[in-house]
C-alpha positions in Angstrom: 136.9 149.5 201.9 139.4 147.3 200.5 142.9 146.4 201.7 145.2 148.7 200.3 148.0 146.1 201.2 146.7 143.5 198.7 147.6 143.9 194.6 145.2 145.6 192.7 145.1 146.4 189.2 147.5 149.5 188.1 144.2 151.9 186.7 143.0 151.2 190.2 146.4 153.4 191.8 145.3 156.6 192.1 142.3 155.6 193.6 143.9 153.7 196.7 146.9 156.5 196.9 143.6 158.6 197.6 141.8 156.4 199.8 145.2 155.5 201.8 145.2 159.4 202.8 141.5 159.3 204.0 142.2 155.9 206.3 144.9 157.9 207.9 143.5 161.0 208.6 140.5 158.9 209.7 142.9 157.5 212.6 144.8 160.6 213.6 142.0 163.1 213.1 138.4 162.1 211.8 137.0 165.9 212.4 139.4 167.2 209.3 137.6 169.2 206.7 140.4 167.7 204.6 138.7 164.0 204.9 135.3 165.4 203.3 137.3 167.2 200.5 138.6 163.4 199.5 136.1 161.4 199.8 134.7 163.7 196.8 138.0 164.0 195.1 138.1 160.3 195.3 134.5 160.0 194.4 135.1 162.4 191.2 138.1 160.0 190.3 136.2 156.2 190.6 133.1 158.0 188.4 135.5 159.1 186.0 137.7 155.7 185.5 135.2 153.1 185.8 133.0 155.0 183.4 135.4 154.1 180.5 137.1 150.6 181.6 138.6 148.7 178.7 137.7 144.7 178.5 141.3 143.8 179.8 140.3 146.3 182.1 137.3 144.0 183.4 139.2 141.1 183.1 141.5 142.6 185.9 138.6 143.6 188.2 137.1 140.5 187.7 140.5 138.2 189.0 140.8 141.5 191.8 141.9 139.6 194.8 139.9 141.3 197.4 136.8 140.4 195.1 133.7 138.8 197.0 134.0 135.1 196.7 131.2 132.6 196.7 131.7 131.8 200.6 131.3 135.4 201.2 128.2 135.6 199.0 126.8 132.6 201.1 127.4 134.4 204.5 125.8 137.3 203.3 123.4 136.8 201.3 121.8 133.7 202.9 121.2 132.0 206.3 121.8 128.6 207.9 124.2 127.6 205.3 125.1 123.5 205.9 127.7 122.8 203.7 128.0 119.3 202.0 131.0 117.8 201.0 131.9 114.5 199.1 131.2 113.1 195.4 130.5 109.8 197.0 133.3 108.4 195.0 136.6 109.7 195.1 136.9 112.6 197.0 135.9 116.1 197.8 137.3 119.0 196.0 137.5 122.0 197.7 137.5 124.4 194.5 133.6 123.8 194.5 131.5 124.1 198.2 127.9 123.9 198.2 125.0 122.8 200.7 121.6 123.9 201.6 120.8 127.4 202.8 117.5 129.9 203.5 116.8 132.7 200.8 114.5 134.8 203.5 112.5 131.8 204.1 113.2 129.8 200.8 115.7 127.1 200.7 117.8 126.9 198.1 120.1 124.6 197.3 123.8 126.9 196.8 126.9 125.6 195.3 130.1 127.7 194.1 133.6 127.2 192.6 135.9 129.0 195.9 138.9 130.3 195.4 141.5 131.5 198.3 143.0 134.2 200.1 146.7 132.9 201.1 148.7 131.1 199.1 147.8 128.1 201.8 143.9 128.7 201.0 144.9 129.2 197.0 146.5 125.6 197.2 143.5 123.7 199.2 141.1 125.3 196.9 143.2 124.9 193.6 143.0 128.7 192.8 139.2 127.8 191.9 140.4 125.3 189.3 137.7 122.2 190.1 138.3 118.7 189.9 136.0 116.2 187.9 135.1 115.3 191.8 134.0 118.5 192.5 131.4 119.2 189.9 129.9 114.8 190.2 129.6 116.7 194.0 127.9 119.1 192.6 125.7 117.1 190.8 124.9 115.1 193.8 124.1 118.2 195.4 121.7 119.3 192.4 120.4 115.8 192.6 119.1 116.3 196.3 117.8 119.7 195.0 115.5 118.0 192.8 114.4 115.6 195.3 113.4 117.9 197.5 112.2 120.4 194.7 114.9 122.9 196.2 115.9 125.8 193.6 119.2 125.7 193.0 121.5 128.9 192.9 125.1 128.3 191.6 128.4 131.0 192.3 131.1 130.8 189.1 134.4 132.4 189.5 137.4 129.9 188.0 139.4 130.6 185.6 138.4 127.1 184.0 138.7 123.7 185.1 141.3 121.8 186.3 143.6 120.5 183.2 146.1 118.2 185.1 146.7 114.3 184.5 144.9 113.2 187.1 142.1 115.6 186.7 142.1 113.8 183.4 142.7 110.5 183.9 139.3 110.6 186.5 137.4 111.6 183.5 137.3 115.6 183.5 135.6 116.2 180.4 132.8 113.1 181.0 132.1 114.9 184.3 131.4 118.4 182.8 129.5 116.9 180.2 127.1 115.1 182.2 126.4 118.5 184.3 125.7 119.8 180.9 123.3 117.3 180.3 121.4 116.5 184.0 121.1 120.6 184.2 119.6 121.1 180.8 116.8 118.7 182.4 116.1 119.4 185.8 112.4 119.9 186.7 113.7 123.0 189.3 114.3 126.5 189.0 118.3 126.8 188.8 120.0 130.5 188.6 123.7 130.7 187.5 125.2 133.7 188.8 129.0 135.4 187.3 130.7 136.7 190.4 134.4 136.7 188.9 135.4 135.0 186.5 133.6 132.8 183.8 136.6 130.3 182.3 135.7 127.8 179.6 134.2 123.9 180.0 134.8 125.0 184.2 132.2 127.5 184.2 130.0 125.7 182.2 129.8 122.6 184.5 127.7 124.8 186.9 126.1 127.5 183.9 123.2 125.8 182.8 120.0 127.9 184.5 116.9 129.2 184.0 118.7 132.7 184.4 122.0 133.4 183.8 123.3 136.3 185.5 126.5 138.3 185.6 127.7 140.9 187.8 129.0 143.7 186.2 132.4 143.4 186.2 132.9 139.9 185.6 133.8 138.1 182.4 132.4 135.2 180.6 134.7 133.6 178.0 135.7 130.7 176.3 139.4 131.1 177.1 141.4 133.1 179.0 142.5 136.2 176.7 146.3 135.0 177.6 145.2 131.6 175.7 143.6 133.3 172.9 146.7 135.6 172.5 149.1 132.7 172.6 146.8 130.7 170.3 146.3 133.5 167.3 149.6 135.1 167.5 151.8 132.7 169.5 152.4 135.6 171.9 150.9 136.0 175.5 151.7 139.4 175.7 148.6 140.4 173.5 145.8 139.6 176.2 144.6 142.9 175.9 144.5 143.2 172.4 142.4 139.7 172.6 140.1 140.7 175.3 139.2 143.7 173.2 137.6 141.3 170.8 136.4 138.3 172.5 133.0 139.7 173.4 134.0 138.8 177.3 132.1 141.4 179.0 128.5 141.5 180.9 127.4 144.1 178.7 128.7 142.2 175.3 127.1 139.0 176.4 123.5 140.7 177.8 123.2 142.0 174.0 124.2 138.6 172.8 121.4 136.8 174.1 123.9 134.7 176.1 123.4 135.8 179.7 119.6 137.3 180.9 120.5 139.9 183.6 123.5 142.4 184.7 123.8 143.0 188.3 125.1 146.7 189.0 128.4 146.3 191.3 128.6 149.7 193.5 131.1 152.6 192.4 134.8 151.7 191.9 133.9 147.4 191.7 132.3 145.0 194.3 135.7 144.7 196.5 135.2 148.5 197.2 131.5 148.4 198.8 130.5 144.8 199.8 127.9 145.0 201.9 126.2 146.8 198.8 126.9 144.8 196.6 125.1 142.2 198.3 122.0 143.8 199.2 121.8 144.6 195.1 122.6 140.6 194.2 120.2 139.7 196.8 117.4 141.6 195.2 118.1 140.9 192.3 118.5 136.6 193.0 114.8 137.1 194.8 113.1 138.7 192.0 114.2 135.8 189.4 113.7 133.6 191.7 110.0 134.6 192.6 109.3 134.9 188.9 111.1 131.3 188.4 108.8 129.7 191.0 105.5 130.3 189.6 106.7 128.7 186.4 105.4 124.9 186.3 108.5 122.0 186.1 107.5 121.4 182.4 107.7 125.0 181.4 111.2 125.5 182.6 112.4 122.5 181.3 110.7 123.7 177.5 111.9 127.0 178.1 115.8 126.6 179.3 115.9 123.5 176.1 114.8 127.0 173.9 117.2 129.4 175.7 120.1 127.2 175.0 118.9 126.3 171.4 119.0 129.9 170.9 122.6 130.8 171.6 125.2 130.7 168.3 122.6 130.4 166.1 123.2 132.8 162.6 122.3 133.4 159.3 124.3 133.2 155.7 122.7 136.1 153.6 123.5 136.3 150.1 124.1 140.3 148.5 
């Protein structure tokens, strides 16, 4: 269960006032009829609000604090995780984290944006905002993938990249685009998961797969909906009004064509039931993996060119 110390969004309330009774009658007397009779009242409740969750809605669950973040996916979900750090020419960024790890057997080749707990983990990992030095380590990473003809499995949750002056002055945008470009062409499977968050030109720099998958509460977008709202209306405050039509949602972007898979999260969001939720991403990463595999190097170049092609491509009709 969650820590019902940490903020969580306000539709979430009556859910934790309920599950705050349970935890103490589980300390003081774990026998009570009266725990049984709230686990289903509480049970009743999460069916009945996360049945009907707005965009904005998703957009909170998806920044939730006590969400699964891409270390704890790797501890998981894998095994003999080395981590690799360094771009080999300035320095290494702590919002992204990668390094070789076992998939039951298979290495793979994982890297993820991190974001923190504290405020002192927020500020060594940038709240998950990477630096251009953090996705040329990624790169380098992806590099030794393809040497070693490792698939490579990338965690995005970040709001976007890094917009400071120094972020720009080491050439942000030149280092996204050339992840764009070196992805698009690798000769080895690569799977691009949406844990959290899916912000702008930052998510992007790790998004180009074979497979793009999203959990079901995260959110894929172009902008933040605050950005959208201040940008159409000059006004902040209308994020939910923007988020309602930006098309930011797993299920929007699965009937879009832009993502390939959804990954159910358990009842109530991922933070509530980790352990199941990955067991369900780690059958889910193994069956597009194995499919993945038994595609030749040439194929999933041709066919990840296509996929891309595909996306924003429309139609003038004349009545």
């Amino acid at each position: 269960m969650p820590d019902l110390k940490r903020a969580f969004p306000h539709f979430e309330e009556p859910i934790v006032k309920i599950q705050d009774k349970i935890d103490r009658l589980l300390d003081s007397d774990p026998g009570s009829p009266i725990v049984t009779k709230l686990q289903k009242e509480r049970d009743k409740l999460v069916k009945k609000i996360f049945s009907s969750l707005t965009p904005w809605q998703k957009v909170q669950l998806a920044r939730h604090p006590m969400r699964p973040y891409a270390m704890d996916y790797i501890e998981s979900v894998f095994d003999d995780f080395v981590e690799l750090r360094g771009d080999r020419n300035f320095a290494d960024d702590r919002a992204i984290m990668g390094g070789p790890a076992s998939l039951d057997g298979t290495t793979v080749m994982v890297i993820g944006t991190q974001k923190g707990r504290t405020a002192e983990e927020s500020v060594e990992r940038n709240f998950g905002m990477p630096h251009p030095e953090g996705y040329r380590k990624a790169l380098r990473l992806m590099k030794i993938a393809e040497k070693f003809s490792f698939p490579v499995v990338t965690l995005i949750d970040t709001p976007g990249a890094y917009p400071g002056i120094g972020a720009e002055e080491r050439g942000q945008a030149e280092a996204i685009a050339k992840n764009l470009r070196d992805m698009m062409e690798m000769k080895i499977p690569v799977i691009v998961t949406i844990t959290g968050e899916g912000g702008s030109g930052g998510a992007l720099g790790l998004g180009v797969g074979d497979k793009i998958l999203m959990l079901e509460n995260s959110v894929y977008f172009v902008c933040t909906p605050e950005a959208c709202s201040a940008i159409l209306w000059r006004d902040a405050s209308k994020a939910t009004v923007a988020a309602g039509t930006m098309r930011l949602t797993a299920a929007d972007l699965l009937e879009l064509d832009v993502i390939d898979d959804v990954v159910p999260e358990p009842p109530g969001g991922a933070h509530w039931n980790r352990q199941d939720m990955y067991d369900t991403y780690k059958k889910r990463l193994k069956h597009h993996l194995g499919a993945l595999k038994r595609t030749s190097s040439e194929n999933l170049f041709i066919k990840r060119y296509e996929k891309f092609r595909k996306m924003g491509v429309f139609e003038n009709t004349k009545k």
